[in-house]
C-alpha positions as CSV (number, residue, x, y, z in Angstrom):
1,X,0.0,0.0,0.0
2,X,1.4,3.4,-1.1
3,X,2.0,6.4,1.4
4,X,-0.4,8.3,-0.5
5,X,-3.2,5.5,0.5
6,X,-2.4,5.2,3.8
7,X,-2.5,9.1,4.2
8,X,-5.8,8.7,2.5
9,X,-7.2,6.4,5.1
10,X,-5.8,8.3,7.7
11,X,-8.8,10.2,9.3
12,X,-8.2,13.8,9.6
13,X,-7.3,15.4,13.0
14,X,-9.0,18.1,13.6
15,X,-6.5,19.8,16.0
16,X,-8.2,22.9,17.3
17,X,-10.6,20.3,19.3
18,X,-8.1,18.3,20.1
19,X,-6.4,21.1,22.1
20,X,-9.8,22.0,23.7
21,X,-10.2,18.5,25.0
22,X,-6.6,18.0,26.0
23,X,-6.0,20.9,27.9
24,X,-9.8,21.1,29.2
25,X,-9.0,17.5,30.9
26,X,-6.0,18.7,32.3
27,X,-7.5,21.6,33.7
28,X,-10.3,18.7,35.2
29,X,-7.7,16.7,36.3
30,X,-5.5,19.0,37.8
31,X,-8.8,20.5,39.9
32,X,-9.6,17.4,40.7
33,X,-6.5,16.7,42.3
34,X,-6.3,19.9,44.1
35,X,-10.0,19.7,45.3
36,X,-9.4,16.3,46.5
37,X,-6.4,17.2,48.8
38,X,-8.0,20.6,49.8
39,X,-10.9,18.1,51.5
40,X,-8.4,15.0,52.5
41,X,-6.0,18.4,54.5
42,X,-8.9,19.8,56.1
43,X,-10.0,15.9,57.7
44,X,-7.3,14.5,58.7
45,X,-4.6,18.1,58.8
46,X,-4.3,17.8,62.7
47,X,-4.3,14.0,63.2
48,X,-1.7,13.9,60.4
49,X,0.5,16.7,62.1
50,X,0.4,14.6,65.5
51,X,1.4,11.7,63.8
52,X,4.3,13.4,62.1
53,X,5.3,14.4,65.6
54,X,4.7,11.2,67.6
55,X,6.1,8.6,65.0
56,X,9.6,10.0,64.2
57,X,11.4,8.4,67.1
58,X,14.0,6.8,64.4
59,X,14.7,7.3,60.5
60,X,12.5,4.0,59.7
61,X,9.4,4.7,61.4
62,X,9.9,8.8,60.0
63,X,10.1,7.6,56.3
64,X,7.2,5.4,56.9
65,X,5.5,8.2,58.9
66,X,6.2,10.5,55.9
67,X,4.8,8.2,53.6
68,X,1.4,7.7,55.0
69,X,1.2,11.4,56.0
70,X,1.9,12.3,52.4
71,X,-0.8,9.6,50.9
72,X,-3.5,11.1,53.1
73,X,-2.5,14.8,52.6
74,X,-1.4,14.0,48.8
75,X,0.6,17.0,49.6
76,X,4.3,16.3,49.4
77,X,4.9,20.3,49.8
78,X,2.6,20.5,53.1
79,X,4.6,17.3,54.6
80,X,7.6,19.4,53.9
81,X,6.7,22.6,55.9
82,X,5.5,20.3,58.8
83,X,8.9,19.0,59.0
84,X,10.5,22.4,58.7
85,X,8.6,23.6,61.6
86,X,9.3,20.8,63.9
87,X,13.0,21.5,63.1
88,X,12.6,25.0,64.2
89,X,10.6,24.1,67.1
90,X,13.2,21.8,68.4
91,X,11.0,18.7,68.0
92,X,12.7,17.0,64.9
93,X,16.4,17.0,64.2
94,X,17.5,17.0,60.5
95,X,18.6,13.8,60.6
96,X,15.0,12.8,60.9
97,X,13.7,15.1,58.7
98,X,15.8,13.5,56.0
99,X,13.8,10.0,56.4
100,X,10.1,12.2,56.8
101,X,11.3,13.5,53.2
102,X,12.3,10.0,51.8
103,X,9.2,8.5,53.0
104,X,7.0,11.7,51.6
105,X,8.2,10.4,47.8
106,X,6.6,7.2,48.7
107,X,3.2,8.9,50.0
108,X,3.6,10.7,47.0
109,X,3.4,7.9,44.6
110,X,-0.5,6.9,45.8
111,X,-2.2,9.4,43.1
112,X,-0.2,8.0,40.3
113,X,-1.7,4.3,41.7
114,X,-5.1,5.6,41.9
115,X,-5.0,7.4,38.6
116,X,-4.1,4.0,37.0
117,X,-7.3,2.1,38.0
118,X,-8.6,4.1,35.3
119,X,-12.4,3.8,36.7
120,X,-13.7,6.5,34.1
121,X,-17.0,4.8,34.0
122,X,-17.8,5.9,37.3
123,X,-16.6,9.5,37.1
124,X,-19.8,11.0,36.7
125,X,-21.6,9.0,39.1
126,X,-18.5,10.3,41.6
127,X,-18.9,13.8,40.5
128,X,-23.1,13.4,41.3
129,X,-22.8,11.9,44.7
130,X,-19.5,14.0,45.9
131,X,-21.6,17.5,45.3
132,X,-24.5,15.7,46.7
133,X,-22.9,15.4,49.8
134,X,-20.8,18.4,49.8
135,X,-24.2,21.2,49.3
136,X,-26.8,19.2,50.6
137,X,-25.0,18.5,53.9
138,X,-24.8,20.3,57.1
139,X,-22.2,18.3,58.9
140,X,-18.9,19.5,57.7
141,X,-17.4,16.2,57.6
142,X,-19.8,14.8,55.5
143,X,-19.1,18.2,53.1
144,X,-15.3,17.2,53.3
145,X,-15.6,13.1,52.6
146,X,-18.1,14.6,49.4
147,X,-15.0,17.0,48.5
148,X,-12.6,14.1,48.3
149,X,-15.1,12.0,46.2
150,X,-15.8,14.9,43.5
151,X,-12.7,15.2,43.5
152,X,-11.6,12.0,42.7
153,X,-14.4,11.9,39.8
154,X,-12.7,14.7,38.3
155,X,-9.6,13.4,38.0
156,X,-10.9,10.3,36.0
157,X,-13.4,12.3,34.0
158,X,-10.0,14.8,33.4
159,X,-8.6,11.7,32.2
160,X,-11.4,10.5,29.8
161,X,-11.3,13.5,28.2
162,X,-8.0,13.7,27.5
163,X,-7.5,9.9,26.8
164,X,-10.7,10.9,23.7
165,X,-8.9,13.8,22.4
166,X,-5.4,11.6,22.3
167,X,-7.3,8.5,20.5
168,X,-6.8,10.0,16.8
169,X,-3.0,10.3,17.4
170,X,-2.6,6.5,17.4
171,X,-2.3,6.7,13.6
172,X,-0.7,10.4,13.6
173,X,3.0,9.6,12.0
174,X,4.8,12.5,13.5
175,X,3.7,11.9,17.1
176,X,4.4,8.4,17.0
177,X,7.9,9.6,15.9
178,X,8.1,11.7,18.7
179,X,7.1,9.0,21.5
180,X,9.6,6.6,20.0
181,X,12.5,9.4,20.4
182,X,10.7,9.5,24.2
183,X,12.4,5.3,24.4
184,X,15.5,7.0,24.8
185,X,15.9,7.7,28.8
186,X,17.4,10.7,28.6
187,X,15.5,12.2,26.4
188,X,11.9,10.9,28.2
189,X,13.6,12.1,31.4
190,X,14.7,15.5,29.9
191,X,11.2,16.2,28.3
192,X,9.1,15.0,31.6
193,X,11.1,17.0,33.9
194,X,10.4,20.1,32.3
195,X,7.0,19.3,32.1
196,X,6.8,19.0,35.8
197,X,8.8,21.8,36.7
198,X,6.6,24.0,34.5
199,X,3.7,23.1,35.5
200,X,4.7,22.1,39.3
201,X,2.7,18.8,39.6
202,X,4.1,15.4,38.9
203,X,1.4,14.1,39.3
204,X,-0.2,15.6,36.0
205,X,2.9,14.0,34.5
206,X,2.0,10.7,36.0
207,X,-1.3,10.9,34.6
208,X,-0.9,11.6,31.2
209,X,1.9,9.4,31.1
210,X,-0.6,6.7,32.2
211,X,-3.6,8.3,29.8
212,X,-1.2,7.5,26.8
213,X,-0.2,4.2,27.7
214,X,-4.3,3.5,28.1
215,X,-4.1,4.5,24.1
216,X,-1.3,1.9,23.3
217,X,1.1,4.8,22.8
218,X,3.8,4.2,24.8
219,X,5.3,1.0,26.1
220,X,6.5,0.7,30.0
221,X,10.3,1.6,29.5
222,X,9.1,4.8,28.0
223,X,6.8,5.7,30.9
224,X,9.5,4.8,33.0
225,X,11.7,7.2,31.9
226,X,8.9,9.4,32.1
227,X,8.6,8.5,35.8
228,X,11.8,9.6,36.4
229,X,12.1,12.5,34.8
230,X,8.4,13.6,37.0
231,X,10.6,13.1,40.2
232,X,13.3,15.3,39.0
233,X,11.1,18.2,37.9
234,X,8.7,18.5,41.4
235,X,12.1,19.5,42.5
236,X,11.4,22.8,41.1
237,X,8.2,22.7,43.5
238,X,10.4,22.4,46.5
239,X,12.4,24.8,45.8
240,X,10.2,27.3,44.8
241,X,8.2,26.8,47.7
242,X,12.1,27.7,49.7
243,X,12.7,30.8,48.2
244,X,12.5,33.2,50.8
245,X,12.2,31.1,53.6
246,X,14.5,29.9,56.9
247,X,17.5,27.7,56.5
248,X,16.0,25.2,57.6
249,X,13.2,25.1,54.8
250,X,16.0,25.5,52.4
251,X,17.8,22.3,53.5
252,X,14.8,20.5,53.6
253,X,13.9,21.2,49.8
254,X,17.9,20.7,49.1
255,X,17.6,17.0,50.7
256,X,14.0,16.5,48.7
257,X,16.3,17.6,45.9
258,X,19.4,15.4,46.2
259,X,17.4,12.6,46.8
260,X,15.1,12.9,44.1
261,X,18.6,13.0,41.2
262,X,20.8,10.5,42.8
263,X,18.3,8.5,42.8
264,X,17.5,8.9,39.7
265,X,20.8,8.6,38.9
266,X,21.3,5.7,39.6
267,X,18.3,3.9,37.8
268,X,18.5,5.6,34.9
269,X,21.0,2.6,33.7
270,X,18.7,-0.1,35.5
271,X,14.5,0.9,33.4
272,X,15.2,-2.6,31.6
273,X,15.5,-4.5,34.8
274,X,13.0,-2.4,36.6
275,X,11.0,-2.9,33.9
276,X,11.0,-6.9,33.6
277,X,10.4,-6.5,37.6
278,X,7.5,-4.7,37.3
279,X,5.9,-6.8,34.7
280,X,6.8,-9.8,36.6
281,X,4.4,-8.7,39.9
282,X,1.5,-6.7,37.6
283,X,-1.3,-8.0,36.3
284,X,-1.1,-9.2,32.5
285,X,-3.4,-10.0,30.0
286,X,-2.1,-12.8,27.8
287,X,-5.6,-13.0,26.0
288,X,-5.2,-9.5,24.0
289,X,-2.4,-8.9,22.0
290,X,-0.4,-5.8,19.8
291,X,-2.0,-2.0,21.4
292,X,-5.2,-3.4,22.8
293,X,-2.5,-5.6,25.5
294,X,-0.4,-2.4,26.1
295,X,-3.7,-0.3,26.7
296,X,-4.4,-2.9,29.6
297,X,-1.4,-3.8,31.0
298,X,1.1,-0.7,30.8
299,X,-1.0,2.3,32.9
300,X,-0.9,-0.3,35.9
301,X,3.0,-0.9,34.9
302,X,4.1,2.3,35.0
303,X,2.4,3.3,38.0
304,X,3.5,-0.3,40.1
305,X,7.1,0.8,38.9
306,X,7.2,4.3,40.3
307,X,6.2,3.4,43.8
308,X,9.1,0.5,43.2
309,X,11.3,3.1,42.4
310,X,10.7,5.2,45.3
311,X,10.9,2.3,47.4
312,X,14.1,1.4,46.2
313,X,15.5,4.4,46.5
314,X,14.0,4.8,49.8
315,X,16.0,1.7,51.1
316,X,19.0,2.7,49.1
317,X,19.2,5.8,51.0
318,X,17.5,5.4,54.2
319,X,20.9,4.9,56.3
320,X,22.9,7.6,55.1
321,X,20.7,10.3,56.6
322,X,22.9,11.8,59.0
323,X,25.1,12.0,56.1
324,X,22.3,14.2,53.7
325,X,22.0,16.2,56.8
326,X,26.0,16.8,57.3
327,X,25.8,17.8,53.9
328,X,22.8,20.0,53.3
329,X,24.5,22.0,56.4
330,X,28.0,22.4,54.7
331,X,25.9,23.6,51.4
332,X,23.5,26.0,53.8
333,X,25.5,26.7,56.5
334,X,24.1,29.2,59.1
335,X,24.5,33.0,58.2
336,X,26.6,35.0,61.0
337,X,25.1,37.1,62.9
338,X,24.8,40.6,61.7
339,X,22.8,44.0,61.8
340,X,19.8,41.4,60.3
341,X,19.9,39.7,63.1
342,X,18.4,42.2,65.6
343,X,15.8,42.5,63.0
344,X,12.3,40.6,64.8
345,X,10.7,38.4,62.1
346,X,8.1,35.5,62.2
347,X,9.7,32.3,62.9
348,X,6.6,29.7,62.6
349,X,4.0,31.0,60.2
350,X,3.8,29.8,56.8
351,X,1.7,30.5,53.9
352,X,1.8,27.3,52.5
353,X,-0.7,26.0,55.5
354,X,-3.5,28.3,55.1
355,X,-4.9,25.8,53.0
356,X,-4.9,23.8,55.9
357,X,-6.3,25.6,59.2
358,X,-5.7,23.5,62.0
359,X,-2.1,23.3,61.0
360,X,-2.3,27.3,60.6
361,X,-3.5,27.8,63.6
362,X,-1.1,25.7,65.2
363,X,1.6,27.8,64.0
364,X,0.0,31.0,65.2
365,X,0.0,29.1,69.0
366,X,3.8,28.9,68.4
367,X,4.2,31.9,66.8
368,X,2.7,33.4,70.1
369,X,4.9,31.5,72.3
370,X,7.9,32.6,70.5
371,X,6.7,36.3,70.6
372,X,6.2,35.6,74.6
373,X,9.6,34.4,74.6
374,X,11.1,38.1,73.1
375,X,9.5,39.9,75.2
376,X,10.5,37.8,78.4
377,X,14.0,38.3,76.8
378,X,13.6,41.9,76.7
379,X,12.2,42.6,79.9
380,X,15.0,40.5,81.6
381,X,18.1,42.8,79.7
382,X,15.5,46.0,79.9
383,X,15.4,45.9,83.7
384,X,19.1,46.3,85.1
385,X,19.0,49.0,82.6
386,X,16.5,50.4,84.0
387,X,18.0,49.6,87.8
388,X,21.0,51.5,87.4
389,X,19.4,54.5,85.8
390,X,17.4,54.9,88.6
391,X,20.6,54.3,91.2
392,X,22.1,56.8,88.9
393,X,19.3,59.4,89.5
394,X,19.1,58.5,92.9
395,X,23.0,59.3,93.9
396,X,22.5,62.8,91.9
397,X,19.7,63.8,93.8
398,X,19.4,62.3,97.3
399,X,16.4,62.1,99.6
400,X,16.5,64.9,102.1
């Protein structure tokens, strides 16, 4: 059959829709995602922040602490300024941080396993129910359990749409050109990194990496690649969320950060083992065959071996964090004290939790207590001041 036949029978792509529906489900899904963690922060925000402060006794128990924290929140970020607070509250050393932060890549992995069920049957019927509860209710919990089920119907009707509008690029030539240059790692890394940095969620990687594996588009070496390249560019998040902050939130985003590329790093020469791994412990269906068996099999793939890889590298790392925080200190050491440092600034409150009240307000308590602190430092150098002044005024003009 000629080119010029095939081209023939090629349909035609209409591409202004195309961009509607593509960037329309991403929109969804990306609300989705937010709404959902918005309601899962405001039930369980305070239970989650005792947790953080209970269960960090040892580096084990804080990366598994920082991993369910993380799954519940699905806020990698928010785990992140807990940890910085404890720090400068004196209730977590940065050697524990280090394993909160390892385990909070773990936590971090649940969306990108939920997203892969790929339930977009139900989506609308999640949509129906969650607003249900969350405007017809007058019990705020029931309003916050409906906000985490719309939400989660958002995120697979997000995907439906975009997983339509991709459908006609199954036969498109150039795109399939360009997801086969994606089979290279560094390039799949390279291109999904700076997707996530620019648009700070990995998660929206993770999803349309799974959304085109769902169309038969990419095999799971390529959405591994595409993995790791997520995990380097919610770096930029971390960072970002840094700038301007203490030390400590600085070292805490550099750890996140150093973590995130040596580990990456170092399995960038391993996607074809971790790749037979994961296909070895997934479901497979031997039954279909050609794009209709990498449409089932892959999304589950790629999503079994990002946790894996997290895990790994979690376990790879997990004894060397008094070494990431010896280093993090030698890259941010402490400024010396200067003219600044007379300069009385908050030391506790954080924009990043006014999403999340009970962990604002629990700031503001310590906020208050450090202000109580100043001034009970004041008063204590104020009043010998004070003292001899008056002895001074005294010995000039005596009592008759």
């Amino acid at each position: 059959m000629t080119p010029e036949v095939t081209q023939a029978m090629t349909p035609a792509i209409h591409w202004w829709t195309m961009a509607m529906s593509l960037f329309g489900g991403l929109a969804l899904f990306l609300y989705g995602i937010d709404q959902m963690a918005e309601a899962l922060k405001a039930v369980a925000g305070e239970r989650m922040k005792d947790i953080l402060a209970k269960l960090t006794a040892n580096r084990f128990m804080g990366a598994i602490t920082g991993a369910f924290v993380t799954a519940v929140i699905n806020s990698s970020s928010v785990t992140t300024v807990l940890v910085v607070g404890f720090i400068s509250a004196g209730l977590m050393t940065l050697s524990q941080s280090v394993g909160v932060i390892m385990g909070a890549n773990i936590g971090s992995t649940v969306t990108a396993q939920l997203i892969a069920f790929q339930i977009t049957e139900a989506a609308l019927l999640m949509i129906g129910i969650g607003f249900t509860m969350q405007f017809a209710s007058t019990q705020e919990a029931i309003r916050q359990y409906g906000g985490i089920l719309m939400g989660l119907g958002l995120v697979f009707f997000g995907m439906s749409i975009m997983s339509d509008a991709m459908g006609p690029l199954r036969t498109y030539e150039p795109f399939l050109e360009f997801v086969r240059r994606l089979e290279h790692p560094a390039i799949g890394i390279l291109v999904a990194a700076v997707f996530t940095g620019v648009i700070q969620s990995s998660a929206a990687t993770m999803g349309i990496a799974i959304v085109m594996a769902s169309q038969g588009l990419i095999n799971l070496p390529t959405g591994i690649a595409l993995a790791l390249g997520a995990n380097i560019g919610t770096c930029v998040t971390a960072l970002l969320a840094a700038i301007g902050k203490p030390r400590d939130a600085l070292r805490a985003a550099l750890v996140h950060v150093i973590f995130n590329v040596c580990g990456v790093l170092i399995w960038v020469g391993f996607i074809t083992q971790l790749s037979a791994f994961t296909q070895l412990i997934s479901p497979a269906h031997p039954d279909l065959s050609g794009t209709a068996r990498l449409a089932a099999e892959v999304p589950r793939q790629i999503a079994n071996a990002h946790t894996l890889f997290n895990i790994a590298n979690t376990l790879l790392f997990i004894g060397l964090t008094t070494q990431f925080a010896r280093l993090v200190q030698w890259l941010v050491p402490d400024k010396p004290a200067g003219p600044e440092a007379l300069v009385v600034r908050a030391k506790y409150l954080d924009e990043e939790l006014l999403s999340t009240p009970s962990l604002a307000l629990d700031r503001v308590r310590l906020e208050v207590l450090h202000m109580g602190e100043l001034v009970d430092k004041m008063m204590s150098r104020i009043m010998p001041a004070i003292l001899r002044r008056c002895k001074l005024i005294s010995g000039r003009f005596p009592v008759i």
